[in-house]
MIDREN-793775 format. One record per residue: residue in three letters; x, y, z of N, C-alpha, C, O in turn. Coordinates in Angstrom, 3 decimals. Atoms other than C-alpha are relative to their C-alpha. Layout:
+------+----------+----------+----------+----------+----------+----------+----------+----------+----------+----------+----------+----------+
! code !       nX !       nY !       nZ !      caX !      caY !      caZ !       cX !       cY !       cZ !       oX !       oY !       oZ !
+------+----------+----------+----------+----------+----------+----------+----------+----------+----------+----------+----------+----------+
!  ALA !        X !        Y !        Z !        X !        Y !        Z !        X !        Y !        Z !        X !        Y !        Z !
...
+------+----------+----------+----------+----------+----------+----------+----------+----------+----------+----------+----------+----------+
This chain:
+------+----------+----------+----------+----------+----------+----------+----------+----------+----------+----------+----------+----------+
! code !       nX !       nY !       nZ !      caX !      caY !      caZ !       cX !       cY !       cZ !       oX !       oY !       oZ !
+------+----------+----------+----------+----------+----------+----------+----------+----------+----------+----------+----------+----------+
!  UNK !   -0.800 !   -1.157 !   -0.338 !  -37.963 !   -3.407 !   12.113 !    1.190 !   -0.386 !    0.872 !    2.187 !    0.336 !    0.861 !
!  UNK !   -0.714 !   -0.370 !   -0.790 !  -36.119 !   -4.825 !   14.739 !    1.328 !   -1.132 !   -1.089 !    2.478 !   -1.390 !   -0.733 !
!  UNK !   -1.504 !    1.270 !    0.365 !  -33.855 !   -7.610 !   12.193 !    0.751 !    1.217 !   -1.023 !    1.967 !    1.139 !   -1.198 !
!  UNK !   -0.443 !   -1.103 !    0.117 !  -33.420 !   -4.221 !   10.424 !    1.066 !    0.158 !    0.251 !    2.105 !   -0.162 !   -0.325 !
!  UNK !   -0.844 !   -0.328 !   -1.074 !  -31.833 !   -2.927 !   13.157 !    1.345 !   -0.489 !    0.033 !    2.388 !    0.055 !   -0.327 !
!  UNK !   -0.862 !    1.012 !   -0.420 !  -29.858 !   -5.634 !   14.143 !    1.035 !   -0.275 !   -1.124 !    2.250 !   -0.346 !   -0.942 !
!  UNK !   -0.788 !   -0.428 !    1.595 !  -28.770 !   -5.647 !   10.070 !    1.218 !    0.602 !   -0.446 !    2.295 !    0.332 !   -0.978 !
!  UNK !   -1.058 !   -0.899 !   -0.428 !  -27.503 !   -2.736 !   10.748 !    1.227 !    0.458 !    0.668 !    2.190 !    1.105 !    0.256 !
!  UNK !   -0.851 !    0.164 !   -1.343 !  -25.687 !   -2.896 !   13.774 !    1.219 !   -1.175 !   -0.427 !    2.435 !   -1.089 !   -0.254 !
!  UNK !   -1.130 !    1.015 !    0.267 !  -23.890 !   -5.859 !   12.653 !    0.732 !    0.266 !   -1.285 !    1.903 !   -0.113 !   -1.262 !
!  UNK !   -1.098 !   -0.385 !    0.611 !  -22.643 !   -4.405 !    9.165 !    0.725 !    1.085 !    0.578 !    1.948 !    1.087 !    0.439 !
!  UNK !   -1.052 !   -1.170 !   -0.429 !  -21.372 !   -1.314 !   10.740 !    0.942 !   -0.750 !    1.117 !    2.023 !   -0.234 !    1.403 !
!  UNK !   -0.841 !    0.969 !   -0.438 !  -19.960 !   -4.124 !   12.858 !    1.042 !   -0.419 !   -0.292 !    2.093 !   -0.529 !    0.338 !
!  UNK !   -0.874 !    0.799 !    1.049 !  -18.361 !   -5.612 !   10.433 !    1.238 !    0.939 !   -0.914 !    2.348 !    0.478 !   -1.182 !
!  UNK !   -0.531 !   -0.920 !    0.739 !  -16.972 !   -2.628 !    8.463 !    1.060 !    1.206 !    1.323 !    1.885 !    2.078 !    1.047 !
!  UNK !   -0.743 !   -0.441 !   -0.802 !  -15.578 !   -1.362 !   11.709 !    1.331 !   -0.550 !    0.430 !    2.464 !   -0.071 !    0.478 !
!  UNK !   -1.651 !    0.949 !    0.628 !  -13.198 !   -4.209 !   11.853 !    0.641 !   -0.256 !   -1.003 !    1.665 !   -0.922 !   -1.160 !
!  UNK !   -0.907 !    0.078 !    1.541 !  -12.384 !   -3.904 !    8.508 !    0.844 !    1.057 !    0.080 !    2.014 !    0.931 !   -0.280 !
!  UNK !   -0.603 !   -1.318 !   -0.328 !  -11.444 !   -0.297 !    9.419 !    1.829 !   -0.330 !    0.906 !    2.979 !    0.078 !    0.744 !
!  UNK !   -1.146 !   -0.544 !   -0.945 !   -9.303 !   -1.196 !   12.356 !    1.006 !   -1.061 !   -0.650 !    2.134 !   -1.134 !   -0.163 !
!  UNK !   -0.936 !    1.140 !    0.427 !   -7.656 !   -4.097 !   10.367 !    0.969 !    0.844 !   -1.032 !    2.171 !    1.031 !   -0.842 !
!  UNK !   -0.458 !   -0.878 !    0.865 !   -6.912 !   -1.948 !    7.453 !    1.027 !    1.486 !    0.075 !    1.986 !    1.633 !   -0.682 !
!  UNK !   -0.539 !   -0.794 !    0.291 !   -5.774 !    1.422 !    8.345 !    1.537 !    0.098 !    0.547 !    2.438 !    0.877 !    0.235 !
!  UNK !   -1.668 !   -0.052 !   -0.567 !   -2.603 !    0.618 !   10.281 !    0.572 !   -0.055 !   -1.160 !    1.189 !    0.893 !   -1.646 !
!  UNK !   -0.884 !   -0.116 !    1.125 !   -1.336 !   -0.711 !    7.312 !    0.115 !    0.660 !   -1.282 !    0.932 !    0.331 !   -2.143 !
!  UNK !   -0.158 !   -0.901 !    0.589 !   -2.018 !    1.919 !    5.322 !    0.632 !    1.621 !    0.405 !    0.486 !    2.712 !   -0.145 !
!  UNK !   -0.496 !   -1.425 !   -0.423 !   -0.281 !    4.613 !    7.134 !    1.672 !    0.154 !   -0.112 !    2.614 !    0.815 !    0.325 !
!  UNK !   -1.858 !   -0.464 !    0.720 !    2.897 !    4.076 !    5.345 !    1.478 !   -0.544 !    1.073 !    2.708 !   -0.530 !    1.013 !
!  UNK !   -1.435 !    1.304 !   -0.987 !    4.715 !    1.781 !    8.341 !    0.305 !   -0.828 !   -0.377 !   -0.542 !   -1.629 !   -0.772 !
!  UNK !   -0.255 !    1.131 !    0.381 !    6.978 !   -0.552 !    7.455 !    0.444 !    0.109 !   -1.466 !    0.369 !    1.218 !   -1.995 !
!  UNK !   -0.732 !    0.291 !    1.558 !    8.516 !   -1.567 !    3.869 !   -0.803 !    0.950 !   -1.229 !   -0.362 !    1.726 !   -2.078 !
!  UNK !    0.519 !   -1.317 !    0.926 !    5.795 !    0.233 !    2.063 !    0.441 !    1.120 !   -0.344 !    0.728 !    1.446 !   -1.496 !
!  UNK !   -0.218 !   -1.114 !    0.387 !    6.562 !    3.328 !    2.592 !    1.345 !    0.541 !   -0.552 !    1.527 !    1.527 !   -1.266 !
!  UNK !   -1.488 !   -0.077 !    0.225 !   10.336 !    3.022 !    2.341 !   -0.074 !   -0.303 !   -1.993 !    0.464 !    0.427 !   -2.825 !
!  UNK !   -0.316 !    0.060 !    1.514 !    9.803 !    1.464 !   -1.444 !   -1.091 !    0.904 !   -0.920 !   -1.086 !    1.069 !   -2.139 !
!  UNK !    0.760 !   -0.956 !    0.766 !    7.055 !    3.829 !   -2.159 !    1.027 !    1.723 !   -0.233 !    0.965 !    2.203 !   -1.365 !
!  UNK !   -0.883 !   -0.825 !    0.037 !    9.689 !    7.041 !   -1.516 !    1.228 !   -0.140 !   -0.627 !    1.881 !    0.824 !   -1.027 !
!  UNK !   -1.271 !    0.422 !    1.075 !   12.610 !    5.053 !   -3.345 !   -0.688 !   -0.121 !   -1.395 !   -0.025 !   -0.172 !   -2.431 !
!  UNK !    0.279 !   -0.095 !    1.447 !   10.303 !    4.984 !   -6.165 !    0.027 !    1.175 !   -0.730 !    0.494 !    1.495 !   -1.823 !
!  UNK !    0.267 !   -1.484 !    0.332 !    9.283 !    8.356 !   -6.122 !    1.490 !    0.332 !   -0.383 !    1.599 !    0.731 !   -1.542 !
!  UNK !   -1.620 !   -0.665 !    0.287 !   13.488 !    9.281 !   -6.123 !   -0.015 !   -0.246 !   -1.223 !   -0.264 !    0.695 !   -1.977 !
!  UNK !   -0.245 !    0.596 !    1.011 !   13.954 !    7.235 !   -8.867 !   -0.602 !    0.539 !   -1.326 !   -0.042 !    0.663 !   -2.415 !
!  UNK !    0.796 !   -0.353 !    0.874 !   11.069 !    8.465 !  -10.654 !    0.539 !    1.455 !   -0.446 !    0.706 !    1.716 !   -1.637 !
!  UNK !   -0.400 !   -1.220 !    0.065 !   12.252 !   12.005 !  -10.210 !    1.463 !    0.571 !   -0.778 !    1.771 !    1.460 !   -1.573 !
!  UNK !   -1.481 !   -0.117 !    0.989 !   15.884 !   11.565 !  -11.195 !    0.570 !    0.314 !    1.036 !    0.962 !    1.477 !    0.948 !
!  UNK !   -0.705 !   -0.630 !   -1.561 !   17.438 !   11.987 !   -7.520 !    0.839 !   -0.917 !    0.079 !    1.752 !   -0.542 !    0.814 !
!  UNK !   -0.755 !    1.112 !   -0.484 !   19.219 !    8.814 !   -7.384 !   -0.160 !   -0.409 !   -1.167 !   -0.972 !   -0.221 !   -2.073 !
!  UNK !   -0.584 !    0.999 !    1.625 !   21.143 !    6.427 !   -9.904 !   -1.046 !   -0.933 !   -0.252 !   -1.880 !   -1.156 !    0.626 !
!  UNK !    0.076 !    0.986 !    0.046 !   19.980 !    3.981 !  -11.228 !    0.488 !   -1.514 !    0.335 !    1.663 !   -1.769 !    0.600 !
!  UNK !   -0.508 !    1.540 !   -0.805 !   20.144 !    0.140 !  -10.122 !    0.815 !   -0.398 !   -0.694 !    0.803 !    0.246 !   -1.743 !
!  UNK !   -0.740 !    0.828 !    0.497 !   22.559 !   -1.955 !  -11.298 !   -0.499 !   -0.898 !   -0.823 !   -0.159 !   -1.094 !   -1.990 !
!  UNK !    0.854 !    1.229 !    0.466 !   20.242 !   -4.730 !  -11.855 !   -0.779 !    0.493 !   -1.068 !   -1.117 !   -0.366 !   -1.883 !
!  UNK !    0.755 !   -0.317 !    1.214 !   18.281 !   -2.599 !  -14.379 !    1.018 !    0.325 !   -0.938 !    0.967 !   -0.304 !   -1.995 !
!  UNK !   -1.312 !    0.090 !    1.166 !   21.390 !   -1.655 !  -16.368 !    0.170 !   -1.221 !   -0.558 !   -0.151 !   -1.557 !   -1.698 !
!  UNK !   -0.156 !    1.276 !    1.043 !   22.422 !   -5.048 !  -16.816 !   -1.212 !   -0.456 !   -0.797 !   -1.119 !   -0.942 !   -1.925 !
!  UNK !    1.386 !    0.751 !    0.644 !   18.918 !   -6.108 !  -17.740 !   -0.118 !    1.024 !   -1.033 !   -1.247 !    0.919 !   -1.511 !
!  UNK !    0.585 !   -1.001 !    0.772 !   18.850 !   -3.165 !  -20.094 !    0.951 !   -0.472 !   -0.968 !    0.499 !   -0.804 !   -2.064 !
!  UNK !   -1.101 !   -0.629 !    1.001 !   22.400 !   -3.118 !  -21.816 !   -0.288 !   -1.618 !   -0.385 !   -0.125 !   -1.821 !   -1.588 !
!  UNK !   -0.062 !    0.995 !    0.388 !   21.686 !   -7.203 !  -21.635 !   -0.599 !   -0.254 !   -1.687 !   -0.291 !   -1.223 !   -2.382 !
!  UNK !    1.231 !    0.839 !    1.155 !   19.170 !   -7.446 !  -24.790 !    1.378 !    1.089 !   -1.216 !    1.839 !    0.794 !   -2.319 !
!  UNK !   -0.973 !   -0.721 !    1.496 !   21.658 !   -4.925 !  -26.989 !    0.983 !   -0.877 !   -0.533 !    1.670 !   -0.526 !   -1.492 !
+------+----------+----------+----------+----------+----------+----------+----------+----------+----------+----------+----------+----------+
């Protein structure tokens, strides 16, 4: 019972630092979130298109 315990204690251990490692960088600080919201524009039709995809587009015609 008691290595159980101890089992225990140490994955919720473990999964607690996974927690605190993890959620900072999921809260959208930093470059993420900036190219996750330029995608969304893009996706939507709010903003031009790139340059770099034009040429790569009109390139193969």
């Amino acid at each position: 019972m008691l290595m159980a315990t101890i089992a225990m204690f140490l994955i919720l251990g473990v999964a607690a630092v996974v927690m605190l490692i993890v959620l900072p960088s999921t809260e959208g600080q930093g470059r993420t979130r900036t190219r996750m919201a330029r995608a969304a524009q893009h996706l939507n039709g709010e903003v031009e298109v790139p340059h770099r995809l034009e040429r790569l587009v009109h390139r193969d015609r």
